[in-house]
DRENDO-1510 file (C-alpha; in Angstrom, 1 decimal, always signed):
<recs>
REC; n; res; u; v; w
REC; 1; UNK; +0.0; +0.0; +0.0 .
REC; 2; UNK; +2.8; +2.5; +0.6 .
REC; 3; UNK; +4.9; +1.5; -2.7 .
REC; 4; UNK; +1.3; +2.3; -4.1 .
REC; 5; UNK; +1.0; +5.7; -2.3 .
REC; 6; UNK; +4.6; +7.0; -3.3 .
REC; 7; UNK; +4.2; +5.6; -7.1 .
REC; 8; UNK; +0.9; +7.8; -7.0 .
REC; 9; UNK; +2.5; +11.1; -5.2 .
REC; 10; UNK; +4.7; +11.2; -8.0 .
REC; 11; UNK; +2.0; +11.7; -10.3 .
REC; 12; UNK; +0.7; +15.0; -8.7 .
REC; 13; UNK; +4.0; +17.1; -8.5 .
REC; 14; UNK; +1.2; +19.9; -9.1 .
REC; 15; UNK; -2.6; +21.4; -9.1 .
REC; 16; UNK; -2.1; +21.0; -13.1 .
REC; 17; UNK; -1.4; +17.3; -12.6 .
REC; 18; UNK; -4.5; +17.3; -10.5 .
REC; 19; UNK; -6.4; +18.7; -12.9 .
REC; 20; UNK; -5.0; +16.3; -15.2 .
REC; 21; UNK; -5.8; +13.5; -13.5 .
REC; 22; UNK; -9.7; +14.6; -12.6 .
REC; 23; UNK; -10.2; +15.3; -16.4 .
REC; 24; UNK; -9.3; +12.2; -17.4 .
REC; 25; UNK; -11.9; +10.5; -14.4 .
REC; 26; UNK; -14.6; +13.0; -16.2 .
REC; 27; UNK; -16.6; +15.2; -13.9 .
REC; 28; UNK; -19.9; +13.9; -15.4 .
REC; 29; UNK; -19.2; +9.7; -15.0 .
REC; 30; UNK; -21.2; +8.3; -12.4 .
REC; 31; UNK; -20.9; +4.7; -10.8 .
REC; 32; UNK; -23.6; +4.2; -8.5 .
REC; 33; UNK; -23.2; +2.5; -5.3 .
REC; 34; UNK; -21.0; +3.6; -2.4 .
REC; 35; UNK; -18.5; +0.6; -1.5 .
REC; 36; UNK; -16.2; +2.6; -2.8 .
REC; 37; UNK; -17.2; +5.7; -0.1 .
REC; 38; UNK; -17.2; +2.8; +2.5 .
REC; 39; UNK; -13.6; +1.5; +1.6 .
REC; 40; UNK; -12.1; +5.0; +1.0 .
REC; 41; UNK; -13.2; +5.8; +4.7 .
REC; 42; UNK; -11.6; +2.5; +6.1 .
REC; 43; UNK; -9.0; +2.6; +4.5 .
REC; 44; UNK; -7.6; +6.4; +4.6 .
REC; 45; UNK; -9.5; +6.1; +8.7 .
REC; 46; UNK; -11.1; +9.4; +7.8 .
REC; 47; UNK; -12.2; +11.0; +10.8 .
REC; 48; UNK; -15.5; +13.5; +11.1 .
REC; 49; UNK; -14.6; +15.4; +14.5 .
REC; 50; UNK; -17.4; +17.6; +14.7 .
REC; 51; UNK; -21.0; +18.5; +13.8 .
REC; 52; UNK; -22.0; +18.1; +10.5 .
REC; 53; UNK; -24.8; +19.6; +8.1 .
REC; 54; UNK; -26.0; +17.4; +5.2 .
REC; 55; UNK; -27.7; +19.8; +2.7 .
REC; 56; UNK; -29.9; +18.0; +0.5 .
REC; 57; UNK; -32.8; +18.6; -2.4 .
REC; 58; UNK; -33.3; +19.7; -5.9 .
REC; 59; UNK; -33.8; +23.4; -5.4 .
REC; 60; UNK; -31.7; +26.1; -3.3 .
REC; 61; UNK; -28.9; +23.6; -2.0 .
REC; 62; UNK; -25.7; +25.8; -2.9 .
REC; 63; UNK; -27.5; +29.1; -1.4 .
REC; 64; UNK; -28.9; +27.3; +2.1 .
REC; 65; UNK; -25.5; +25.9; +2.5 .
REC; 66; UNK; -23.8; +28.7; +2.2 .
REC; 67; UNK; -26.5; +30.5; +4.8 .
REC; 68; UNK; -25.3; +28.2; +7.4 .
REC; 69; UNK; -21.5; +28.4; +6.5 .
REC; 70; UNK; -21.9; +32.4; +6.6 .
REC; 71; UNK; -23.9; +32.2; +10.8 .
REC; 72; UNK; -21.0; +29.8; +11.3 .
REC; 73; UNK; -18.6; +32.1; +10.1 .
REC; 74; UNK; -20.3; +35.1; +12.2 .
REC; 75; UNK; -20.7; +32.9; +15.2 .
REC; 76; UNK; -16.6; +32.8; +15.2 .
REC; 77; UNK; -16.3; +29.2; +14.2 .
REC; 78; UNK; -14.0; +27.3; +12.2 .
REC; 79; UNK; -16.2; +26.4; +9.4 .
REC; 80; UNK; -15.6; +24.3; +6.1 .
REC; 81; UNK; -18.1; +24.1; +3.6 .
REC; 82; UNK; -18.0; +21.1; +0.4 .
REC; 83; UNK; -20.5; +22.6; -2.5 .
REC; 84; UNK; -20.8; +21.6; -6.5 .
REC; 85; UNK; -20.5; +22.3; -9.2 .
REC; 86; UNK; -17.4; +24.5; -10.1 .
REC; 87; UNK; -17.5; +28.0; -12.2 .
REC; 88; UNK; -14.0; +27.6; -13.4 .
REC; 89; UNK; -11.9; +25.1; -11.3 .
REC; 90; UNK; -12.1; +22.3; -8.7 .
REC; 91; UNK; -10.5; +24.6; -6.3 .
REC; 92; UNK; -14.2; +26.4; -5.3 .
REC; 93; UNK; -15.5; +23.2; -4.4 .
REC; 94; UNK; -13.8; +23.3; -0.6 .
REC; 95; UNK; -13.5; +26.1; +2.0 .
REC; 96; UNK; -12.2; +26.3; +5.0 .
REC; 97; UNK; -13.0; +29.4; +7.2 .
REC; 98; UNK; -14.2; +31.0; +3.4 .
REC; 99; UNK; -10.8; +29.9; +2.0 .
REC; 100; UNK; -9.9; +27.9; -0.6 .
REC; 101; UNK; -7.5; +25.1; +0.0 .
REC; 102; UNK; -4.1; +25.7; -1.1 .
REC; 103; UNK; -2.9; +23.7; -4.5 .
REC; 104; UNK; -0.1; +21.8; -2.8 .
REC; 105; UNK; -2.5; +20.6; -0.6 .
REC; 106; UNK; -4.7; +19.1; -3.5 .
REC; 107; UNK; -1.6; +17.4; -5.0 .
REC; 108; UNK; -0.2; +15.8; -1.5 .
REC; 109; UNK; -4.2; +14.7; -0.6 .
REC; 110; UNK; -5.3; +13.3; -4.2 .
REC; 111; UNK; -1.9; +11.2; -4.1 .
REC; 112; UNK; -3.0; +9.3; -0.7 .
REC; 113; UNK; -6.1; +9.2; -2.1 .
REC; 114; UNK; -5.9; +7.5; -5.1 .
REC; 115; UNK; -2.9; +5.8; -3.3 .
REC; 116; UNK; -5.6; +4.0; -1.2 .
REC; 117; UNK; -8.4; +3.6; -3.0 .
REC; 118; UNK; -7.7; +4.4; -7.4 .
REC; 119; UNK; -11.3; +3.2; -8.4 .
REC; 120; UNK; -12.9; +6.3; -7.1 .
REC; 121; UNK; -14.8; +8.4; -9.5 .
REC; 122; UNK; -14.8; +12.5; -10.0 .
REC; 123; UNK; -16.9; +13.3; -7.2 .
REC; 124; UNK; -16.2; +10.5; -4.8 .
REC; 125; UNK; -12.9; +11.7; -5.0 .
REC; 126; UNK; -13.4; +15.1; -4.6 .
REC; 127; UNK; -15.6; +14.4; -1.2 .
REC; 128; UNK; -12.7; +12.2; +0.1 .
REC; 129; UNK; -10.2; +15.2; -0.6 .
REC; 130; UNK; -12.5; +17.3; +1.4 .
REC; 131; UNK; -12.9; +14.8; +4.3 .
REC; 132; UNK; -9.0; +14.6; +4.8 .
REC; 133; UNK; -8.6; +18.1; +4.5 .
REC; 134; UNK; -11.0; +18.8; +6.9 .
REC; 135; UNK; -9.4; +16.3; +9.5 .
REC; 136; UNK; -6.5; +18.1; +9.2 .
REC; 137; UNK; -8.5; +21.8; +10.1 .
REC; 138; UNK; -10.1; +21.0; +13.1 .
REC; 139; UNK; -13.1; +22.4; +12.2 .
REC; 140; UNK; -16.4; +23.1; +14.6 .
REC; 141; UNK; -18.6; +22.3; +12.3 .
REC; 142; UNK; -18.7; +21.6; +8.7 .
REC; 143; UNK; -21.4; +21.7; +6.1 .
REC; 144; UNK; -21.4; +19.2; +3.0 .
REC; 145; UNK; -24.1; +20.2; -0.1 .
REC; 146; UNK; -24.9; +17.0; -1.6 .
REC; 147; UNK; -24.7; +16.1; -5.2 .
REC; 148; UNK; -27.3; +14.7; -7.3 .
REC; 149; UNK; -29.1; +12.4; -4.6 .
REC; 150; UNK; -28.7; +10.7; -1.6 .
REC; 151; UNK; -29.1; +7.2; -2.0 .
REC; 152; UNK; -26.2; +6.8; -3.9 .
REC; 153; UNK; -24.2; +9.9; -3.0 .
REC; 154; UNK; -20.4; +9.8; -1.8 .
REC; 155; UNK; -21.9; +12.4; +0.8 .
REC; 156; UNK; -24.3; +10.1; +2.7 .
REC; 157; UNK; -21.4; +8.0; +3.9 .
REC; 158; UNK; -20.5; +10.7; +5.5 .
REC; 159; UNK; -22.2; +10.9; +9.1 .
REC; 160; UNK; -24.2; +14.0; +9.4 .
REC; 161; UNK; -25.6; +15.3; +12.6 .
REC; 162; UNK; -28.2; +17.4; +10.7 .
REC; 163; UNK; -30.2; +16.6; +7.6 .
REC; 164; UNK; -31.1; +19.5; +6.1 .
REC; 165; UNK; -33.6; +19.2; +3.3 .
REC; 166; UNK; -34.5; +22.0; +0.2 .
REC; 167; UNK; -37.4; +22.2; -1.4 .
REC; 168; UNK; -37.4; +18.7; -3.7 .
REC; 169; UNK; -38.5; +19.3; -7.1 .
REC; 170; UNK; -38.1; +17.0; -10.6 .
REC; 171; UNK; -34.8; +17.2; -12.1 .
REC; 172; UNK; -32.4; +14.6; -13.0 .
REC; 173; UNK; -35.2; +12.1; -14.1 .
REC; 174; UNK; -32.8; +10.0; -16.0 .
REC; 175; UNK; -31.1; +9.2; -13.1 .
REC; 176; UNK; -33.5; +9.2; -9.7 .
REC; 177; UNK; -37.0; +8.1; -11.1 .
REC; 178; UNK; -40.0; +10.0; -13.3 .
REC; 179; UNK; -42.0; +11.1; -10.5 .
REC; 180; UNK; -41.5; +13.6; -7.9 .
REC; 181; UNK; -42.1; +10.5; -5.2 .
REC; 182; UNK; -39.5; +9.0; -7.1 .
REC; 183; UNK; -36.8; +11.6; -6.5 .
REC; 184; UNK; -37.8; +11.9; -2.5 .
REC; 185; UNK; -37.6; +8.5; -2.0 .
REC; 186; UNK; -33.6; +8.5; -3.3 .
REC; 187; UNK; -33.3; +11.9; -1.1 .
REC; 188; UNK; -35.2; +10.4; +1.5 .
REC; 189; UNK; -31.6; +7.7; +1.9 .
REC; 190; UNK; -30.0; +11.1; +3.4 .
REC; 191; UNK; -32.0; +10.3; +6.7 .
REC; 192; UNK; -29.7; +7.5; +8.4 .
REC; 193; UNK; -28.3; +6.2; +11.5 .
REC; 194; UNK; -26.8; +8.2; +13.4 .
REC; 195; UNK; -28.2; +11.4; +12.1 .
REC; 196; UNK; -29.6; +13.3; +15.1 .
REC; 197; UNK; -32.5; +15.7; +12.9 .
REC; 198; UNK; -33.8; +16.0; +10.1 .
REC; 199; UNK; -34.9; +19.3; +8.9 .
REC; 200; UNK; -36.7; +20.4; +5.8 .
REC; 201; UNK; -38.1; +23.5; +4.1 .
REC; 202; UNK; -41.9; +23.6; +2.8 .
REC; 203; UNK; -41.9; +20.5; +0.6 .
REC; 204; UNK; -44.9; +19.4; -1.4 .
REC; 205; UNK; -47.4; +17.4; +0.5 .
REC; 206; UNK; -46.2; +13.8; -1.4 .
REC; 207; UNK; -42.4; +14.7; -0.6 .
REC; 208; UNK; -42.9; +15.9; +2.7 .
REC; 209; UNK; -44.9; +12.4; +3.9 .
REC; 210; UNK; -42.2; +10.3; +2.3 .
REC; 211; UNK; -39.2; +12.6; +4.3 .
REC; 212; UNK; -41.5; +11.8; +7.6 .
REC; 213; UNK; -42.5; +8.3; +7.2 .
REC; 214; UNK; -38.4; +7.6; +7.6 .
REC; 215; UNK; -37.5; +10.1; +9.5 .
REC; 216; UNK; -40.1; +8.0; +12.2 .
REC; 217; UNK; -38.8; +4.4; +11.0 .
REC; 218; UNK; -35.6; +5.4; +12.2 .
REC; 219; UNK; -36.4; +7.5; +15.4 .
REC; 220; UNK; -35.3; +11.2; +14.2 .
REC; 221; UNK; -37.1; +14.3; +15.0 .
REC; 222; UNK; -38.7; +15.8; +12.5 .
REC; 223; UNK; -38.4; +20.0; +12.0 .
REC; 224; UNK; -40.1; +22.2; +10.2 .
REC; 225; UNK; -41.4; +25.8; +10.4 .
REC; 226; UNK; -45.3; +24.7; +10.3 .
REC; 227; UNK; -44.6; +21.9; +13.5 .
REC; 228; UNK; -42.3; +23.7; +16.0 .
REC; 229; UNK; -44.0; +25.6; +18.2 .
REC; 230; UNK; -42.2; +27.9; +20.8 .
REC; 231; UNK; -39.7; +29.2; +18.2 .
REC; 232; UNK; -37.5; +32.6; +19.3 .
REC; 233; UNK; -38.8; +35.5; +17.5 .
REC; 234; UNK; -35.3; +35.9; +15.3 .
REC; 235; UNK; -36.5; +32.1; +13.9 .
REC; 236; UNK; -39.8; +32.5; +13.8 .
REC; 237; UNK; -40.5; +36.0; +12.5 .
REC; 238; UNK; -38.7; +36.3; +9.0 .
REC; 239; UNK; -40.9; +37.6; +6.2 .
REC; 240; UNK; -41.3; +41.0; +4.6 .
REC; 241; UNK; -43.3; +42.5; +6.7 .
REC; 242; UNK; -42.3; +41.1; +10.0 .
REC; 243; UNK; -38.5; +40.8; +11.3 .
REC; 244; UNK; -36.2; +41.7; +8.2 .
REC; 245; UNK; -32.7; +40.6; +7.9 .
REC; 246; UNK; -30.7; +41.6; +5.1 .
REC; 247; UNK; -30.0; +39.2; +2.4 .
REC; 248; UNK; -26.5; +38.5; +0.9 .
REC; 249; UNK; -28.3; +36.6; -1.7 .
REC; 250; UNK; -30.9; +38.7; -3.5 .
REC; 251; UNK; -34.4; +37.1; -4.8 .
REC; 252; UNK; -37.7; +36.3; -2.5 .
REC; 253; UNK; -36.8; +32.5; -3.6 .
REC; 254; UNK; -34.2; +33.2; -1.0 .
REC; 255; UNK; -36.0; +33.9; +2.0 .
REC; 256; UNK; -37.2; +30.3; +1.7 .
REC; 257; UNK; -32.9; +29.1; +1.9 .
REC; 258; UNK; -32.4; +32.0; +4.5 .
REC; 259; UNK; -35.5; +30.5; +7.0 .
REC; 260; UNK; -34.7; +26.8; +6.2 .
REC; 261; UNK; -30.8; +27.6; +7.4 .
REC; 262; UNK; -32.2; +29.7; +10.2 .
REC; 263; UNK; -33.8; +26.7; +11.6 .
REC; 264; UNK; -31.5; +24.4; +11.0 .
REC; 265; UNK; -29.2; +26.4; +13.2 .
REC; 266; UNK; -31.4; +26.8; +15.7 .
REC; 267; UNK; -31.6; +23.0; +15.9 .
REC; 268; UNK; -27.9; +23.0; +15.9 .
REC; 269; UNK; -27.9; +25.1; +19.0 .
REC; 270; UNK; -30.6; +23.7; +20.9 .
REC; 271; UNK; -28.9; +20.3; +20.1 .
REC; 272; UNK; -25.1; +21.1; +21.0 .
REC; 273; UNK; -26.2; +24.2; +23.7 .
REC; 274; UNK; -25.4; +26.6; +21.8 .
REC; 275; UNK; -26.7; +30.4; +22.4 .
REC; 276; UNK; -28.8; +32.4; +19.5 .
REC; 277; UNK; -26.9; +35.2; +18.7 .
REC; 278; UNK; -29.3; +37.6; +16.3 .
REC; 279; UNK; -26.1; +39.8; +15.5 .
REC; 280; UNK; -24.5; +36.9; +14.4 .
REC; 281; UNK; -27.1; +34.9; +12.4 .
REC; 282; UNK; -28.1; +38.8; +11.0 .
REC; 283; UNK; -24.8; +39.1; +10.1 .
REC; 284; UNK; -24.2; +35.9; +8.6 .
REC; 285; UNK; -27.2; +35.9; +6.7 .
REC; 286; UNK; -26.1; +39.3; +5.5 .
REC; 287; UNK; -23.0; +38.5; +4.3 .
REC; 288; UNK; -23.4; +35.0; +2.6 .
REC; 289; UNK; -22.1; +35.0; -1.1 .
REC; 290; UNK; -22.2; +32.5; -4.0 .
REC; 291; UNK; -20.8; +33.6; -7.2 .
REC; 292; UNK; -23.1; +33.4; -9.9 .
REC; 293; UNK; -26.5; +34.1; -7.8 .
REC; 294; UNK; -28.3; +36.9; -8.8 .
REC; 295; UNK; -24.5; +38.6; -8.5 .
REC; 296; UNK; -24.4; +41.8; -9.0 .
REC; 297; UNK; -21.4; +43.7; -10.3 .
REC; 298; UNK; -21.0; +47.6; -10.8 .
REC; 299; UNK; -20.3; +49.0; -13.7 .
REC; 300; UNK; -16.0; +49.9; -14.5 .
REC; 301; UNK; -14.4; +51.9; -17.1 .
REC; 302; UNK; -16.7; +50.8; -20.0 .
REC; 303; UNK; -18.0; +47.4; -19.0 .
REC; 304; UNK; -21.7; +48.2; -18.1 .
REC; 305; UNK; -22.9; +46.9; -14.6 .
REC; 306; UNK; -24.3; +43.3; -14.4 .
REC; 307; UNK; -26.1; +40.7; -13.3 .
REC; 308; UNK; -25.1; +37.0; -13.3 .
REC; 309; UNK; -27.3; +34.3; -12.6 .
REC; 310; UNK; -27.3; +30.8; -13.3 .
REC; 311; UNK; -31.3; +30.5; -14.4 .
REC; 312; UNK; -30.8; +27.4; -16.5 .
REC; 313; UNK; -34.5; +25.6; -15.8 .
REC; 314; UNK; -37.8; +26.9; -15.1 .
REC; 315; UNK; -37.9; +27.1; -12.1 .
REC; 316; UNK; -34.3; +29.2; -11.5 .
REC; 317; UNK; -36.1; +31.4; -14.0 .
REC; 318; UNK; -38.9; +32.3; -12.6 .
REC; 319; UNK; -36.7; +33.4; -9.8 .
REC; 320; UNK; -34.8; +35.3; -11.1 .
REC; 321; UNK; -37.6; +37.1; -12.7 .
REC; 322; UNK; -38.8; +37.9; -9.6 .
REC; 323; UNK; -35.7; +39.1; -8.1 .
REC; 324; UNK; -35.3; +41.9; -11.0 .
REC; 325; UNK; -38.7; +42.9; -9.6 .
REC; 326; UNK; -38.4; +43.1; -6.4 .
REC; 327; UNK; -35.2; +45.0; -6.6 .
REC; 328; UNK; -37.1; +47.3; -8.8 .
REC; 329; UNK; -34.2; +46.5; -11.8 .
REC; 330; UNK; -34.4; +47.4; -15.2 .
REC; 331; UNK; -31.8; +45.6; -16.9 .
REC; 332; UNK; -30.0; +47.5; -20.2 .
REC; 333; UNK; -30.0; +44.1; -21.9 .
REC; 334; UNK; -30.4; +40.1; -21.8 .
REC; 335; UNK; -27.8; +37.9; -22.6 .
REC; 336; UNK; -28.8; +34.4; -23.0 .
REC; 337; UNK; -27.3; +31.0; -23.8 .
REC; 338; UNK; -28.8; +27.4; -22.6 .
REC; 339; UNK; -28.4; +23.6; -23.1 .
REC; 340; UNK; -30.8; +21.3; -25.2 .
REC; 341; UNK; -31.7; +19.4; -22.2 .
REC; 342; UNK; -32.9; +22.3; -20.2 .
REC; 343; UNK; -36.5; +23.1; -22.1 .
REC; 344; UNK; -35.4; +25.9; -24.1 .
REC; 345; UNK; -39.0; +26.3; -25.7 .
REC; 346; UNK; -39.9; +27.3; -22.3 .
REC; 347; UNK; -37.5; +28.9; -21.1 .
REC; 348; UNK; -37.8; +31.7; -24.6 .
REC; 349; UNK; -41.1; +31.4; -23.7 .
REC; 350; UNK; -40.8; +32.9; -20.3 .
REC; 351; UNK; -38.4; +35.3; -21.1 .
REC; 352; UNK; -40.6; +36.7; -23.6 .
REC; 353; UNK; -43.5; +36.9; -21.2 .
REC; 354; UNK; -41.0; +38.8; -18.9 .
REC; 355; UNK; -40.3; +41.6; -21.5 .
REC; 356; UNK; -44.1; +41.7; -22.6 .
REC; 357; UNK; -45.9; +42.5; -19.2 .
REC; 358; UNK; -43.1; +44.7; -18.1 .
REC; 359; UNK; -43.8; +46.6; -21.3 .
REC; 360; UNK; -39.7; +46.8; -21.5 .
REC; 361; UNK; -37.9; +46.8; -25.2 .
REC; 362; UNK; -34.7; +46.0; -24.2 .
REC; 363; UNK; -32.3; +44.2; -27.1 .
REC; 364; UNK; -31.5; +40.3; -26.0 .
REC; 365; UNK; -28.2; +39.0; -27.2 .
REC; 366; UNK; -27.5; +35.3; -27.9 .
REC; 367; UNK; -24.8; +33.2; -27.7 .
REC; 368; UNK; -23.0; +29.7; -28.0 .
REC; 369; UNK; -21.8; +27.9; -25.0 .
REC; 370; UNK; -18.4; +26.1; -26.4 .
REC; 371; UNK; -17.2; +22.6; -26.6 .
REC; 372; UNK; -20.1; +21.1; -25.1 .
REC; 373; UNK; -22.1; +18.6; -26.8 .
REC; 374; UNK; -25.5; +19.6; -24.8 .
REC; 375; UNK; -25.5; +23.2; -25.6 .
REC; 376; UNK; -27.7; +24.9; -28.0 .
REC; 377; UNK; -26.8; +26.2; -31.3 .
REC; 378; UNK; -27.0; +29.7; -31.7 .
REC; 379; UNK; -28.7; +29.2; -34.9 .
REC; 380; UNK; -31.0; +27.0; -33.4 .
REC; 381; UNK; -32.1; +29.3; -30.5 .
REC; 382; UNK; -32.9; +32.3; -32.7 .
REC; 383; UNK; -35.7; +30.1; -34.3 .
REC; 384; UNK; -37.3; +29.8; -31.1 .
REC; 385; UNK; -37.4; +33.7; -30.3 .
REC; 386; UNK; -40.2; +35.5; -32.4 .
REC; 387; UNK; -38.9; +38.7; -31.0 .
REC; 388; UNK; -35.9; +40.3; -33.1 .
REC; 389; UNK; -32.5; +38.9; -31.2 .
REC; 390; UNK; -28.8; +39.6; -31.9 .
REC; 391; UNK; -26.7; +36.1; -31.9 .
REC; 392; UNK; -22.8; +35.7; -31.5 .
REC; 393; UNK; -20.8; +32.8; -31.9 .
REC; 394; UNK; -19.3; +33.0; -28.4 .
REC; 395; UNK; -19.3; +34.7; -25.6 .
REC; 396; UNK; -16.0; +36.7; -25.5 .
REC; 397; UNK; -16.5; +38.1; -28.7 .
REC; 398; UNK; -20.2; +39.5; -27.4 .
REC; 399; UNK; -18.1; +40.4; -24.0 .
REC; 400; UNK; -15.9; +42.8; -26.1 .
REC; 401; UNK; -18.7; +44.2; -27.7 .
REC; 402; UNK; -20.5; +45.0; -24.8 .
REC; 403; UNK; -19.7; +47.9; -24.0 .
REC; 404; UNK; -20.6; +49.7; -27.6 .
REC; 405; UNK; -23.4; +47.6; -27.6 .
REC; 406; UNK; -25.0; +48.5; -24.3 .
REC; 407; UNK; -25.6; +52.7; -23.4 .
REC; 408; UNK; -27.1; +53.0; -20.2 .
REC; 409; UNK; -24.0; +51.2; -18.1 .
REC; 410; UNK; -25.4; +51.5; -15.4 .
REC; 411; UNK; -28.5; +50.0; -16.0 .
REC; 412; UNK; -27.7; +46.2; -15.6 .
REC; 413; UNK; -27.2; +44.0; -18.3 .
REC; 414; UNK; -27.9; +40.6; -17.3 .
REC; 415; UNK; -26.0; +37.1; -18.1 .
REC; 416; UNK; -27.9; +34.2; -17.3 .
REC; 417; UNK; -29.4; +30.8; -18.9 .
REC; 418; UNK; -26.9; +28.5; -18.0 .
REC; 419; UNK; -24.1; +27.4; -15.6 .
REC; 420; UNK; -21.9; +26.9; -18.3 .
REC; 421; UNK; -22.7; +30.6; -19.9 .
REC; 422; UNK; -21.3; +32.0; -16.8 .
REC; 423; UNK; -18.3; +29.7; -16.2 .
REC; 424; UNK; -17.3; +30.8; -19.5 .
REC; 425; UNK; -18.0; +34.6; -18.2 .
REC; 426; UNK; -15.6; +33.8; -15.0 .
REC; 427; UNK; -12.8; +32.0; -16.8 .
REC; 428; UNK; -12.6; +35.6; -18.6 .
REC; 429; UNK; -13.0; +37.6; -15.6 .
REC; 430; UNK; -11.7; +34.9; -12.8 .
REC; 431; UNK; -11.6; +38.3; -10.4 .
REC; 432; UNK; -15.5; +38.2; -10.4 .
REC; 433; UNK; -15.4; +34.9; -8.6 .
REC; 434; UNK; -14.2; +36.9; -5.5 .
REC; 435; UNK; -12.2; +33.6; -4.2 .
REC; 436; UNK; -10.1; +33.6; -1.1 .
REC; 437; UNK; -6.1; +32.0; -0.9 .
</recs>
């Protein structure tokens, strides 16, 4: 096993060989089953020293686990957070205490990884890499985002203290069933042993039974807003026109993440006898930041201000529709992009409905996310619009014209339709990821 270990190490002499290496696994390539979770933990004795919070669901994973890592933050805690995807590199996938962790740490972990255990794939190593860095932090508490499920995610082996579930919605079909029951059911395999609560944000009456029917097989209290009674009034109270906090993630969609992370804190503290702090949880709240989420970025020199979010279904739409209205935001301009798997038809269609009962004229742009197989063609999506829209081949060369293109600059022009649109947009402007060494 060590002659294994050192002929690995000498493979990762950098992050490039790491990158290397992960390319070649393929970020997408799945192989269900988690006996290679269970023989990665025996065998590299990975240790989970303190409470843990297991985020999982289908909508509002990446922004409630960030709400929690933020209160941790503000609480003065050593925090580390595990989300996914990636903008740009694997790098923003772990934080500790809001910081990345350092590339010569990837190479030295990846080689006793793979030293260990080789068969793991992209993600199952990535969670592993985590788990040892983590040991190595002594943390207070961590917070894992989960991937696609539960049931066969490289996360559930990992033993949470808190279950925290987002509202569950379809998506990924293919993979966790054709019904909405069928996707809770999978999630449902993040309740387990050991886990000392469960809790979960309004979930649809279906999902929400499944969720409770095993939360009671195996003994675990059950939490949500509607059943506690008795809650403090900086829990409780948390709507527009009751007890405000401030948002660092804009969009009502987010005061559903913000209240869901509120009471799984709460939980936290009446589990572990810890005080409520409203300055802290206020501040955390406040100052929680995912690139990519209804970010907003101030116009400079001639680049017009702008918004970039990753809408890329109906549903992260809709939100973000309603975020430009509740902010009271006119954008300049839409720039749009999206995959063939994602519904375009209605996703034009609901960005048309957008510009028609707003009564706004503003010019949409077009483009082509590269070298990916799903993406539409630009071609392809102009046949859907029956509005007039401008179409480029790629985004940099619409990024150059931008600022010729668009007048009002500060006015924001907003980027959204897809993940991949913006990871392209970052890997341009990498600064606008605002990560942390």
């Amino acid at each position: 096993m060590t002659h294994c270990s050192c002929k690995i190490s000498n493979e990762f002499k950098s992050f490039a060989d790491v990158e290397n290496y992960l390319n070649k696994l393929g970020m997408f390539h799945m192989e269900l089953g988690l006996e290679r979770m269970e023989n990665a933990k025996f065998l590299l004795g990975l240790r989970f020293p303190c409470p843990i919070f297991h985020v999982v669901g289908t909508n509002g994973k990446g922004s409630t686990a960030t709400f929690l890592h933020s209160i941790a933050l503000s609480y003065g805690y050593r925090a580390g957070i595990f989300t996914s995807p990636h903008f740009v590199t694997p790098l923003e996938r772990i934080k500790m205490n809001d910081r990345l962790l350092p590339k010569a740490a990837w190479a030295s972990l990846i080689a006793e990884a793979t030293g260990a255990v080789p068969d793991l794939t992209y993600f199952e190593l990535l969670t592993v890499i985590s788990v040892m860095a983590f040991m190595y932090s002594e943390p207070d508490v961590l917070v894992y985002e989960a991937g696609l499920g539960a049931k066969n995610d490289a996360t559930t082996v990992i033993p949470a203290s808190i279950v925290v579930f987002t509202p569950i919605a379809l998506d990924h079909t293919d993979l966790l069933g054709g019904s909405i029951e069928n996707i809770a059911e999978d999630k449902s395999y993040a309740i387990r042993e050991g886990v000392k609560a469960v809790v979960s944000a309004p979930q649809d009456e279906s999902v929400e039974k499944i969720l409770k029917e095993r939360a009671k097989a195996l003994n675990i209290p059950y939490y949500t807003m509607s059943c506690v009674s008795e809650l403090p009034a900086c829990i409780k109270v948390f709507h527009k026109d009751g007890l405000q906090y401030e948002l660092g993630l804009k969009g009502e969609h987010q005061y559903v993440n913000a209240q869901t992370a509120l009471l799984a804190w709460h939980v936290f503290c009446d589990l572990y006898h810890k005080p409520l702090e409203v300055k802290a949880l206020a501040e955390g709240l406040s100052s929680a930041f995912i690139a990519g989420r209804f970010q907003q970025v101030s116009a400079k020199n001639e680049m017009p201000a702008l918004i970039l979010d990753g809408a890329h279904n109906a549903h992260s739409l809709q939100s973000l529709v309603s975020a430009l209205k509740t902010e009271e935001i006119v954008p300049s301009a839409l720039v749009f992009s999206c995959l063939k798997d994602k519904n375009p038809v209605r996703l034009v269609e609901m960005i048309e409905n957008y510009l028609h009962e707003n009564h706004l004229t503003v010019p949409v742009y077009i483009t082509e996310i590269q070298d990916n197989e799903r993406a539409m063609k630009a071609e392809e999506l102009e046949k859907l619009f029956s509005i007039p829209v401008t179409k480029f081949t790629n985004l940099k060369e619409l990024m150059q014209k931008l600022p010729d293109l668009v007048t009002n600059k500060e006015n924001p022009c907003v980027i959204f339709g897809s993940l991949y649109l913006l990871s392209e947009f970052y890997a341009l402007y990498p600064e606008k990821l605002q990560l942390s060494y």
